[in-house]
C-alpha positions as CSV (number, residue, x, y, z in Angstrom):
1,X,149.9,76.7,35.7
2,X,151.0,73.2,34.2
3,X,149.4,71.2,36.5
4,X,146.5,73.4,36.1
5,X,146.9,72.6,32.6
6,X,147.5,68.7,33.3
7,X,144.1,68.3,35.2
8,X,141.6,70.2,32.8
9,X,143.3,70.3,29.4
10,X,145.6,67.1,28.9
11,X,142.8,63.6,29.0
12,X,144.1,60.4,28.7
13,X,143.2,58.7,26.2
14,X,142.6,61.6,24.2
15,X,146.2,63.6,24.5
16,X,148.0,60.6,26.2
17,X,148.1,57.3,27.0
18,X,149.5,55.4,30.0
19,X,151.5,52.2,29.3
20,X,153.5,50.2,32.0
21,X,153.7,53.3,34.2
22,X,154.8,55.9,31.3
23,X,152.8,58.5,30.0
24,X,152.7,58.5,26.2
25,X,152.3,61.0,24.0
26,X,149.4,60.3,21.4
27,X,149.8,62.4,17.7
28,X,146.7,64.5,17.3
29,X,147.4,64.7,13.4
30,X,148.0,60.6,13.1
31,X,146.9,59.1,16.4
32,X,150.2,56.9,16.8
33,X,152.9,57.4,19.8
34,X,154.8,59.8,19.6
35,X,157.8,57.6,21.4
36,X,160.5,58.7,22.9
37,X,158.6,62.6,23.0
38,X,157.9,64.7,26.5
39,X,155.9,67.5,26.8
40,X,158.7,70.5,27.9
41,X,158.3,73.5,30.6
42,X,157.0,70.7,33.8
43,X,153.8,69.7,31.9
44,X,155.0,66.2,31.2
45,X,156.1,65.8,35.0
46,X,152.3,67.2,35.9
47,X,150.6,64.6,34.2
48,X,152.6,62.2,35.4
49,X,151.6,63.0,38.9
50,X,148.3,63.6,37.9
51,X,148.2,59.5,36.6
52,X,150.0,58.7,39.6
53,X,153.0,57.1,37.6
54,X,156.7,57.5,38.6
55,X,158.0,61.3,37.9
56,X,161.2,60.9,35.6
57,X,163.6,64.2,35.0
58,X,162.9,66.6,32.9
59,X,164.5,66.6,29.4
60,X,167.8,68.9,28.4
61,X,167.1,70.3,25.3
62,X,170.5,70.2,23.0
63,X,169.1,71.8,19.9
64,X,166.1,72.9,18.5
65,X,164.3,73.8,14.9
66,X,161.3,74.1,13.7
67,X,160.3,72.0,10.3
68,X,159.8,75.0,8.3
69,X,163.2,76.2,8.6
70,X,164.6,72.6,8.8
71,X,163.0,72.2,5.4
72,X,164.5,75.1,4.1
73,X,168.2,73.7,5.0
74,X,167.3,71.5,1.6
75,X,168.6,73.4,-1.6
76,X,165.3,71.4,-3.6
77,X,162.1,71.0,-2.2
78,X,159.3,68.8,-3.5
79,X,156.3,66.5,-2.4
80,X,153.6,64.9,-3.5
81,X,150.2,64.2,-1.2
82,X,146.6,63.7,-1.8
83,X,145.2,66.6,0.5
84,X,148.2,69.0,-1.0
85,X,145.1,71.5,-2.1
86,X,143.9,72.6,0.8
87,X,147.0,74.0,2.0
88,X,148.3,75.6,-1.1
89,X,148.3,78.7,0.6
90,X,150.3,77.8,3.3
91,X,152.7,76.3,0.8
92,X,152.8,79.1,-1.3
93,X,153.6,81.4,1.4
94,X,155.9,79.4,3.8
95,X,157.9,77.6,0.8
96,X,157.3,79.6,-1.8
97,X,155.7,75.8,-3.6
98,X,153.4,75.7,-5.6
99,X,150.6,72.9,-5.8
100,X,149.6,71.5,-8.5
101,X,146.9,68.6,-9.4
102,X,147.4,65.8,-11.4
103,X,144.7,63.1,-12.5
104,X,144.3,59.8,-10.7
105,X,145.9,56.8,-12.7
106,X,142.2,55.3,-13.0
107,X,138.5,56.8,-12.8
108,X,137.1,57.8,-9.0
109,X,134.3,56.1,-8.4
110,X,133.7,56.2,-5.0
111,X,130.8,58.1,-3.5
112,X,130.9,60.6,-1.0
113,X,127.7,61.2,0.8
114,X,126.7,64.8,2.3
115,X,127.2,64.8,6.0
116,X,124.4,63.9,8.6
117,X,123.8,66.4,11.8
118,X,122.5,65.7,15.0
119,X,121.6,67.4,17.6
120,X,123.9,65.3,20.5
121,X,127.1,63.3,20.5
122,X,125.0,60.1,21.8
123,X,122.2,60.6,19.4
124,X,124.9,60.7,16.5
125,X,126.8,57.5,17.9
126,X,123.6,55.6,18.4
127,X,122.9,56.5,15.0
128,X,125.8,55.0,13.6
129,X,125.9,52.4,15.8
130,X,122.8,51.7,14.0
131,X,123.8,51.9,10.5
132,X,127.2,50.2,10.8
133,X,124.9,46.8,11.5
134,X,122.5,47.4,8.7
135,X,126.0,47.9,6.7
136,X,127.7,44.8,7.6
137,X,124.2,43.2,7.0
138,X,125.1,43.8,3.5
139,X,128.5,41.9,3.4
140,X,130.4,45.1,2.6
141,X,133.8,45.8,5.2
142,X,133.6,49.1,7.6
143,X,135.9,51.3,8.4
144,X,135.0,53.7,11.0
145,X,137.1,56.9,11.9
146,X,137.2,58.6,15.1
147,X,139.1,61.8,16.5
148,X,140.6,59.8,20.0
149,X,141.3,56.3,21.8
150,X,138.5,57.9,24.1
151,X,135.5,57.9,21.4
152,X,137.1,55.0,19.3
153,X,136.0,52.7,22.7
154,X,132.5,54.3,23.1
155,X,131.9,53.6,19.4
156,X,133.0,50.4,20.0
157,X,130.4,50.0,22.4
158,X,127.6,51.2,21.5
159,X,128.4,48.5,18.6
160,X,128.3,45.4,21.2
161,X,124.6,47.3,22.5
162,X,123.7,46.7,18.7
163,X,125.0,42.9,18.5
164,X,127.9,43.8,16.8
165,X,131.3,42.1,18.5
166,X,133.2,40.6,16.1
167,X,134.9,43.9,15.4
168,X,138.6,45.4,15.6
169,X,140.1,48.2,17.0
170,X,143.2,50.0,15.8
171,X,144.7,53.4,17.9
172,X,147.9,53.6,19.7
173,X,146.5,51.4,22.4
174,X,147.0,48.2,19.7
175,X,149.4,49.5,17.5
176,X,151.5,46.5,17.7
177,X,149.1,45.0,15.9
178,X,148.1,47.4,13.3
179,X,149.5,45.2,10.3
180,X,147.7,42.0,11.2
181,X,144.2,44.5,11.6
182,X,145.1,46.9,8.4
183,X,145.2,43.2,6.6
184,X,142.2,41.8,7.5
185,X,140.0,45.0,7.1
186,X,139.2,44.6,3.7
187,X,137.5,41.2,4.1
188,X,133.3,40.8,3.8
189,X,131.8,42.1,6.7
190,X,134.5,43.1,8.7
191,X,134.3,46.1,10.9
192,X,137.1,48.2,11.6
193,X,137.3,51.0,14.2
194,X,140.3,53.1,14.1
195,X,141.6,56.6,15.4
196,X,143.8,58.8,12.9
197,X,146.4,56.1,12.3
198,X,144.2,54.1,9.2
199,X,143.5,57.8,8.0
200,X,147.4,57.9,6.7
201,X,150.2,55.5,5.3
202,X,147.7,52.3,4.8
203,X,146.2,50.8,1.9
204,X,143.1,48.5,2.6
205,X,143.4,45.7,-0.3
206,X,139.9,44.4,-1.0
207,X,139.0,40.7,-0.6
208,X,137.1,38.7,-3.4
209,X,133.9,39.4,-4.3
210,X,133.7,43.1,-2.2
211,X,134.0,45.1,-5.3
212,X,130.7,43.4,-6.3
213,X,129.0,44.3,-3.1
214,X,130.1,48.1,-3.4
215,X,133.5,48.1,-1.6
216,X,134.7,49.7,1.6
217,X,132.2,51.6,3.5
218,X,133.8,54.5,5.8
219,X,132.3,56.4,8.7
220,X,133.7,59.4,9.8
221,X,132.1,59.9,13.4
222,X,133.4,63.3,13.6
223,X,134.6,66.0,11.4
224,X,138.2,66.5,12.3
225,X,139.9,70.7,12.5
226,X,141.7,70.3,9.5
227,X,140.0,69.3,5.9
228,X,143.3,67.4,5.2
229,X,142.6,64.9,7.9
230,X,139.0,64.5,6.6
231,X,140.2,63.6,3.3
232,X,143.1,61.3,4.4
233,X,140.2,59.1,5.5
234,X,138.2,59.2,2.7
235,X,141.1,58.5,0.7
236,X,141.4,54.8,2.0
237,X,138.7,53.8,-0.1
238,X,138.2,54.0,-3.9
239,X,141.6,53.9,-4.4
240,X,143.0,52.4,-8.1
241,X,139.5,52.5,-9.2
242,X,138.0,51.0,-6.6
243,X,134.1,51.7,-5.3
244,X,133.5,52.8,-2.3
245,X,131.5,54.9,-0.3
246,X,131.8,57.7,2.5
247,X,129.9,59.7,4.8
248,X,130.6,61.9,7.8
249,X,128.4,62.4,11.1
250,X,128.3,65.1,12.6
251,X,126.9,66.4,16.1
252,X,126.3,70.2,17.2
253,X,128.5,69.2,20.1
254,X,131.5,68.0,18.2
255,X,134.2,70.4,19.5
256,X,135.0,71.9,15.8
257,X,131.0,72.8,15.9
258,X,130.8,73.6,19.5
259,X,134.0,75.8,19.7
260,X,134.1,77.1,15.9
261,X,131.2,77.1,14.6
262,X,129.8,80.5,16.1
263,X,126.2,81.9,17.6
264,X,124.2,80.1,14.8
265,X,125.4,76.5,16.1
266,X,124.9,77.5,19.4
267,X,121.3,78.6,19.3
268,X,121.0,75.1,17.5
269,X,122.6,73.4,20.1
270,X,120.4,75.2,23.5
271,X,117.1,74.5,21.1
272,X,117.7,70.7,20.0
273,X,119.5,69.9,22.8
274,X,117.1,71.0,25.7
275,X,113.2,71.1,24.0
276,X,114.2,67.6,21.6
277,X,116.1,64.8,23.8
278,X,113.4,62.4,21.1
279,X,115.2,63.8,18.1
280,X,118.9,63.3,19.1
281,X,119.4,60.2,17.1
282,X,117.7,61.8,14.5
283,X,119.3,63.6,12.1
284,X,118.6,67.4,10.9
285,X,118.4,69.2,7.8
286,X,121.7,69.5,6.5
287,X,121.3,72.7,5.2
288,X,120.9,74.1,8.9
289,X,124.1,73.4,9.9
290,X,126.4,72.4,6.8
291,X,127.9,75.7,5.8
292,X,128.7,76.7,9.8
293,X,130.5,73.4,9.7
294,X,132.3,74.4,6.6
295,X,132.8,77.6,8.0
296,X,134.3,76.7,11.5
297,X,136.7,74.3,9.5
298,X,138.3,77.2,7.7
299,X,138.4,79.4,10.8
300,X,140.7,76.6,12.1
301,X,142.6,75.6,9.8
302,X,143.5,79.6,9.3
303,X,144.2,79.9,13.3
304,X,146.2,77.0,12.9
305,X,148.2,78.7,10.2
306,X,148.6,81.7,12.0
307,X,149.8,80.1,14.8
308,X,152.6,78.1,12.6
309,X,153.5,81.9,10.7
310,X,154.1,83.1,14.5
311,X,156.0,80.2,15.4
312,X,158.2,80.9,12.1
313,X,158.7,84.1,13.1
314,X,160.2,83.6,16.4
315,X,162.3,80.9,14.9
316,X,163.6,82.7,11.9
317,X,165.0,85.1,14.8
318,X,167.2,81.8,16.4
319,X,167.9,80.5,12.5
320,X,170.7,82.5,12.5
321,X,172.0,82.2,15.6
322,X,171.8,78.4,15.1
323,X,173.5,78.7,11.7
324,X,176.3,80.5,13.3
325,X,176.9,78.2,16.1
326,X,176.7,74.9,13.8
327,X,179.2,76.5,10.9
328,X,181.6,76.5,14.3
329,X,180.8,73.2,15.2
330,X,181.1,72.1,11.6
331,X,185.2,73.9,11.9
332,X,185.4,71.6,14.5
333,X,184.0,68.4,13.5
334,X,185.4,68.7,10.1
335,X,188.9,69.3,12.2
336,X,190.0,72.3,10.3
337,X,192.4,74.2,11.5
338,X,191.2,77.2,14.2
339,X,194.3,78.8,15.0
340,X,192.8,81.9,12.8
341,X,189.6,82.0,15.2
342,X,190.7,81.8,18.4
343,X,193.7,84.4,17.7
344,X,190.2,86.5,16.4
345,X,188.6,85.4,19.8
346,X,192.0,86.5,22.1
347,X,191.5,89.9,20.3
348,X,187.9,91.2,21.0
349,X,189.0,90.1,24.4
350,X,191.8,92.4,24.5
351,X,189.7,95.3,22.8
352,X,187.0,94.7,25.0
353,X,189.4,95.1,28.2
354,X,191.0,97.9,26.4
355,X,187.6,99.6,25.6
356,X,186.9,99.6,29.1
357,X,190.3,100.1,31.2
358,X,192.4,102.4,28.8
359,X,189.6,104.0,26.4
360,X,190.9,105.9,23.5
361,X,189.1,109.5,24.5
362,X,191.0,109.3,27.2
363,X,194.7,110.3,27.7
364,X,197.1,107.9,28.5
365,X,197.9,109.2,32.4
366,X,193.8,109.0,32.8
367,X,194.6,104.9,32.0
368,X,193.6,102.0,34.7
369,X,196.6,99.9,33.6
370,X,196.4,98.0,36.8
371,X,192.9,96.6,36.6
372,X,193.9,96.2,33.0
373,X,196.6,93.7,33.6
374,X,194.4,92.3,36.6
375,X,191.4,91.5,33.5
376,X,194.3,90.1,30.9
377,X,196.2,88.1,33.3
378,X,192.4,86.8,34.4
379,X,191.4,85.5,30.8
380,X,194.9,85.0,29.8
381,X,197.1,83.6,32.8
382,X,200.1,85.9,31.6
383,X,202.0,88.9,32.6
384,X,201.5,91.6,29.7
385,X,204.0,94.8,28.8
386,X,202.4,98.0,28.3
387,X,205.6,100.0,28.0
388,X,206.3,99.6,24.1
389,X,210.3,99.0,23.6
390,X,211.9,102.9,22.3
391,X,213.4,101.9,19.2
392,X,209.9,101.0,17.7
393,X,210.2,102.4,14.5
394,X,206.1,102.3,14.2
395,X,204.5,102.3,17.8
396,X,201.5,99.9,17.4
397,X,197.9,101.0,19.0
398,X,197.7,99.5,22.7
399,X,195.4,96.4,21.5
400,X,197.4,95.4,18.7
401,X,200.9,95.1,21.1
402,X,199.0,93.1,23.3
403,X,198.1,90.9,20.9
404,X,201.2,90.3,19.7
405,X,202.2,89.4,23.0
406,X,199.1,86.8,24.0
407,X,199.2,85.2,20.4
408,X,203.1,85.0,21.0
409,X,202.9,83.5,24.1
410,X,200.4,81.1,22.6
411,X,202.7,80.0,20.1
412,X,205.2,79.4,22.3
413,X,203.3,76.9,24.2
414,X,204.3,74.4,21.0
415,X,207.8,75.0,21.6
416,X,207.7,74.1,25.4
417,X,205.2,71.3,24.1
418,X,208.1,70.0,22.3
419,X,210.6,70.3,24.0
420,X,209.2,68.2,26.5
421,X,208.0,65.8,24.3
422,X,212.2,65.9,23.3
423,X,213.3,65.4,27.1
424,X,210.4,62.4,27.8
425,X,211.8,60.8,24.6
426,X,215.5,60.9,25.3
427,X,214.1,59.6,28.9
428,X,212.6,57.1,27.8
429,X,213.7,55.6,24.5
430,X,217.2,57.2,24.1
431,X,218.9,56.9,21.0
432,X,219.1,59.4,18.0
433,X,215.8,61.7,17.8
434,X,216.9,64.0,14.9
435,X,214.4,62.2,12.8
436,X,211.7,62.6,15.0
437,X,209.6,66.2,14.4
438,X,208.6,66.7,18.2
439,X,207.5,70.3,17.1
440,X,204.6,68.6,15.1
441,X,203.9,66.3,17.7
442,X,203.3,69.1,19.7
443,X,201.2,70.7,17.1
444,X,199.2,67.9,16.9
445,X,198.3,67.6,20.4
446,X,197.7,71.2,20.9
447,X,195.4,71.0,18.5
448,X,193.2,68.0,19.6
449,X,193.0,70.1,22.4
450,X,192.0,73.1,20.8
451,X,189.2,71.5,19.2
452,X,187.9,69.5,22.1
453,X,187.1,72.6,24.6
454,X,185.9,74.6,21.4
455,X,183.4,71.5,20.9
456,X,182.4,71.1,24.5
457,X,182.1,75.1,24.9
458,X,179.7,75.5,22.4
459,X,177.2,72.8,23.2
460,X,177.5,74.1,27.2
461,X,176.9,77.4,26.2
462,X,174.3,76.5,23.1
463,X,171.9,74.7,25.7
464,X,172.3,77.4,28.2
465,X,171.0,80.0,25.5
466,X,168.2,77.9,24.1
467,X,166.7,78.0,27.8
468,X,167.0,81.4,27.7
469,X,165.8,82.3,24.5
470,X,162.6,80.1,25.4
471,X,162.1,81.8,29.2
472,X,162.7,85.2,26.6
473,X,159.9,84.3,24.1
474,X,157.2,83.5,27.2
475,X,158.4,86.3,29.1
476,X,157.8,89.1,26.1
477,X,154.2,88.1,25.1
478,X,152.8,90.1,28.3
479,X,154.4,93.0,26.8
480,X,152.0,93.5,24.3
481,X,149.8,95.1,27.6
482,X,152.5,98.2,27.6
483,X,152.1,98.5,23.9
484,X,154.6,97.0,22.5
485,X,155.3,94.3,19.8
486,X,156.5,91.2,21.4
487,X,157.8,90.3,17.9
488,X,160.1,93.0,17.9
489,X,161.0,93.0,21.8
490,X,162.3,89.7,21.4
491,X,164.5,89.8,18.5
492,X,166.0,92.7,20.1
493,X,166.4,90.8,23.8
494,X,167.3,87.5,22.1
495,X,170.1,89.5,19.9
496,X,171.7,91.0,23.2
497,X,171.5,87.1,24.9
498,X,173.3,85.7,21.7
499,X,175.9,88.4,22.0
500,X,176.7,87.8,25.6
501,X,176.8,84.0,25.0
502,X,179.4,84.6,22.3
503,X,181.5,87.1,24.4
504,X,181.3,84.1,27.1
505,X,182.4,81.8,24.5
506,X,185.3,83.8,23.6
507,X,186.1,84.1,27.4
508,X,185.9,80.5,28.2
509,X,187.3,79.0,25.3
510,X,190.8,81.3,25.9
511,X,190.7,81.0,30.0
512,X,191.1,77.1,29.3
513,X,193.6,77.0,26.3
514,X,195.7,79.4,28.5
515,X,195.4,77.5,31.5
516,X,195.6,73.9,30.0
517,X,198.9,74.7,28.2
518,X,201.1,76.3,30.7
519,X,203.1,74.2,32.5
520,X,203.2,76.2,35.4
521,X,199.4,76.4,35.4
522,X,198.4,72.1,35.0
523,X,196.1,70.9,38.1
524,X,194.5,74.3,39.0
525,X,190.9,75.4,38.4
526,X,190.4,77.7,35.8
527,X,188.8,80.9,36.8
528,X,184.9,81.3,36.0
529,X,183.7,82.4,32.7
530,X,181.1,85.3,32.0
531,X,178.8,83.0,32.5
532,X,179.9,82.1,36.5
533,X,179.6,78.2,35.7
534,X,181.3,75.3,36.6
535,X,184.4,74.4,34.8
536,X,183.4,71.6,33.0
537,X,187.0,70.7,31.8
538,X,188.7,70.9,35.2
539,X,189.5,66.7,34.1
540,X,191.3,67.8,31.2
541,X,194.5,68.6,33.2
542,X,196.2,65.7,32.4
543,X,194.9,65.8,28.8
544,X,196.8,63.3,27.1
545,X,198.0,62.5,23.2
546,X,199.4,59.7,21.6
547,X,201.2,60.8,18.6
548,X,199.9,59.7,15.3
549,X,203.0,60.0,13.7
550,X,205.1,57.3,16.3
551,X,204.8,54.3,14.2
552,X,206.6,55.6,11.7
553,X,209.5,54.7,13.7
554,X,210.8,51.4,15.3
555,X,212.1,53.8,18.3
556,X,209.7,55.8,18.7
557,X,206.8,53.4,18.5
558,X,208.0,52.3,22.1
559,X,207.9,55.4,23.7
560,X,204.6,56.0,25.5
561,X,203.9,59.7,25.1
562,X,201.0,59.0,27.9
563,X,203.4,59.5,30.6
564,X,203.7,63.3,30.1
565,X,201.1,65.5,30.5
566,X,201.1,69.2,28.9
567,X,202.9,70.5,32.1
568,X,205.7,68.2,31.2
569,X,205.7,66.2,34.8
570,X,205.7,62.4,33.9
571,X,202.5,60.4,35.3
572,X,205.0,57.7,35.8
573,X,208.6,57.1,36.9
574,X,210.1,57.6,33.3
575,X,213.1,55.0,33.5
576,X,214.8,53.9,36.1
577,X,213.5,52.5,39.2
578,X,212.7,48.6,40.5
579,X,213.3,46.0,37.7
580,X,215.4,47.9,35.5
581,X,217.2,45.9,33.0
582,X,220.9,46.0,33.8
583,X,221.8,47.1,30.4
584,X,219.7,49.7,30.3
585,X,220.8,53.5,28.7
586,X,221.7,55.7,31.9
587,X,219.5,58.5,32.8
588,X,220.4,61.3,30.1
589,X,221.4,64.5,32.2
590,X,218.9,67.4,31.8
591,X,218.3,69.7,29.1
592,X,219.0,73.2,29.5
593,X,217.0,75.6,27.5
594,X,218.0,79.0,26.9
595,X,215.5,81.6,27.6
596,X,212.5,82.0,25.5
597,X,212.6,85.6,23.7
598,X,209.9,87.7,23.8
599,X,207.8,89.0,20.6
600,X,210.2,92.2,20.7
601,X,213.3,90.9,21.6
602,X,216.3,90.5,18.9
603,X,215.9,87.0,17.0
604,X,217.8,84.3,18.1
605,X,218.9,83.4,14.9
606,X,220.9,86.3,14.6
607,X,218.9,88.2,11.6
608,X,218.8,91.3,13.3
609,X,215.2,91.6,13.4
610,X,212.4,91.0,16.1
611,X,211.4,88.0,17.2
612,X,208.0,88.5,16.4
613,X,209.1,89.6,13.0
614,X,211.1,86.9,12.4
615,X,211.2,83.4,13.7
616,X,208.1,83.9,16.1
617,X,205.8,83.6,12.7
618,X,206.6,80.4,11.7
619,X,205.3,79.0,15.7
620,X,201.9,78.0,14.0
């Protein structure tokens, strides 16, 4: 289908240009080069084997959005054109703007002549081949307007037939030297031929003695599908006062005319065309064709517009999707603190293997406990107790005890964290630590962490799921055959995808924080997500962190905390070894630590209450 597409649809010159082997996208609206833009689904890879130039990869979309609802990001909107009018509607009903016209600072006084029909393209281009010498004969400078590179070169000549050559051309082909041509077009008798780019974003000045003469003379070789880019062109003359005059030609085989304009127009065409090859630099009666002209603009500009509306309404569906994902991002950019989150994220996990293992309709015997603990210890990379201890005053519902445990075990990690930060220290440095807070150290780190595969998660996902969505939006227009609204079949669909990417999210995001902070865990693969990709943070094993907090001491500022990775196993020989200095503080001898309680165990601290209840809070 794209190449398809490539071959009949897509011409160079016209769509595309090809510069030093790359295939260049032209801008239909303003004829410049779209650089740095591909065409997406293959179609950019088809033309470039249609023009025979080297085939690069295809781009990875990372985000996407379309301008209406990027606009709408803004709390104030405004604007201010020339061709504003003709798209109130649109404005009224996308933006909820509206237009309004104010007067020009001085007097219009430029002329704009009723348009001139003919029966072929070559009879209309002879035509004004024609005129633009008797024009120039006059001293006055030409600018003439065409709709593609493609007829901007025919135009050009047909004007060397009529002994026209000292002339200019300005499309993306030349755009290097646009500002050298846009200056110089305003002289006596020059002639300027020029694609959409001089219908926007220049101003012609007029030389000396132009004004006199009449002022800037514009041909419009072709009426364009939008009015707006009709009256950009006119608008580069008469401005500030200025004369000037204007006048569009127009052939029953212009595509607006030809694919818009209806039965009329074609009748027209099969009768001048066939029985009058001597009138087809001729023109016709305006009156003939004028209105279906009119007419076919309108139809277009309308089709256009519905074809933006549908676009916006397939968006709107990914606008909130998108605004979900980026306010995570945002968390994590902004480096807030996401403890609360993923704790939220380890418990739809839990419910969601509860839901499905140990249901609540069913009684407790009827339970899968085993292929529970075999889902938990999957996402989790812990042993979990279902057997709640007897002297619970209040027995807790099955999720919420296994949440204590899991968000408990978490905690804990900073502990262990610390504790080898502690023992690499003493190692290391020696000396008195009591001044050192290891347990923020450890905080620290565990939270760069944190923050780093909740970053790279999202985008891996995100781009994954924009993909999808667009393979979704293709798929669901053939629908409409089984009677069905594609509108609807796809917000429903592309709900159901966003839902499963943010379960995968969950998943992924607490297989690696389990796996990346237990010791017992650092150098394995974490298992597959949802999703059945490749870990993408297999390299963050040996994650490490260097404290921000060290030079704050003399001692401390020595101690390179690279040399310990979350495991706690020293990349290095810490101490010790060839080249030691002689003086230097003997090995300390190893730390024993007591066993770690568990979230229902007594307190430590000898309060009387549970751990969970007690110390095991302030493990933030």
């Amino acid at each position: 289908e794209q190449s398809l597409k490539a071959h009949e649809f897509f011409k160079r010159d016209d769509e595309y240009i090809v510069r030093d082997g790359e295939v260049l996208i032209v801008d239909e609206f303003t004829g410049r080069v779209m650089t740095g833009r591909r065409w997406s689904d293959g179609l950019h890879q088809a033309v470039e084997a249609k023009e025979r130039v080297p085939i690069r990869f295809e781009s990875q979309t990372v985000a996407t959005i379309t301008y209406q609802n990027y606009f709408r990001l803004y709390n104030k909107l405004a604007g201010m054109t020339g061709t504003a009018l003709t798209e109130a509607v649109e404005f009224e009903k996308t933006y909820s703007l509206e237009v309004t016209q104010i007067p020009t600072n001085l007097p219009m006084v430029r002329q704009d002549l009723t348009d001139l029909i003919f029966a072929t393209e070559l009879g209309k281009f002879k035509y004004v081949a024609k005129e633009i010498a008797r024009v120039r004969g006059e001293g006055r400078p030409i600018l003439v307007g065409t709709v593609s590179i493609e007829k901007s070169e025919v135009v050009a000549g047909l004007l060397e037939e009529a002994g026209v050559t000292d002339y200019q051309v300005l499309n993306a082909k030349h755009h290097e030297r646009e500002a050298a041509i846009v200056a110089n077009a305003g002289k006596r008798g020059a002639v300027t031929i020029a694609t959409n780019m001089a219908g926007r974003g220049t101003d012609i000045k007029l030389a000396e003695g132009v004004r006199e003469l009449g002022g800037l003379y514009i041909f419009g070789t072709e009426r364009h599908e939008s009015r707006r880019i009709d009256n950009q062109l006119r608008g580069r003359c008469g401005r500030q006062g200025d004369p000037g005059t204007t006048r569009f030609y127009v052939s029953l085989e212009d595509e607006v005319a030809r694919l818009f304009g209806g039965d009329k127009v074609k009748r027209m065409l099969a009768f001048f065309g066939s029985e009058n090859q001597e009138m087809d630099d001729e023109p016709l009666s305006q009156r003939m064709v004028s209105r279906s002209i009119e007419r076919a603009q309108r139809q277009v500009e309308m089709h256009n517009f519905e074809i933006r509306k549908h676009l916006l309404d397939y968006d709107l569906v990914m606008d909130k999707q998108r605004k979900y994902i980026y306010a995570l991002r945002r968390e994590v950019l902004e480096d807030r603190d996401v403890t609360g989150r993923l704790e939220e994220m380890f418990e739809n996990i839990i419910a969601d293997a509860v839901d499905e293992h140990a249901p609540e309709n069913l009684a407790p015997d009827d339970w899968d406990l085993d292929a529970l603990a075999r889902t938990l210890r999957n996402h989790f990379a812990m042993e979990f107790s279902f057997e709640q201890p007897a002297d619970e005053e209040i027995p807790q519902s099955l999720p919420e005890y296994l949440l204590d445990q899991a968000v408990a075990e978490y905690r804990g990690r900073v502990d262990a964290l610390a504790e080898s930060i502690r023992r690499h220290y003493r190692a290391q440095v020696g000396g008195d630590d009591s001044h050192i807070d290891f347990a923020k150290i450890a905080r620290k780190r565990i939270h760069d962490l944190e923050l780093m595969v909740l970053l790279r998660t999202v985008d891996d996902l995100w781009i994954k799921h924009l993909y999808e969505m667009d393979y979704l939006r293709e798929s669901v227009r053939l629908r409409a055959f089984g009677q069905k609204d594609p509108l609807l079949e796809y917000k429903q669909e592309g709900f159901e995808l966003f839902q499963e990417m943010i379960r995968s999210l969950e998943e992924n995001v607490t297989q690696m924080l389990f796996r990346l902070t237990d010791p017992e865990q650092q150098g394995r693969t974490p298992a597959m997500g949802r999703q059945g990709a490749a870990d993408p943070f297999s390299q963050l094993g040996e994650y490490r962190y260097v404290a921000a907090d060290k030079e704050s001491d003399s001692s401390f500022a020595s101690f390179d905390t690279s040399r310990f990775t979350l495991g706690g196993k020293p990349r290095h020989g810490g101490g010790g070894g060839e080249g030691e200095e002689p003086d230097a503080p003997p090995k300390p001898k190893p730390i024993r630590v007591a066993e770690k309680a568990g979230p229902n165990d007594p307190c430590p601290c000898g309060s009387g209450k549970k751990y969970k209840k007690c110390c095991g809070r302030l493990n933030l």
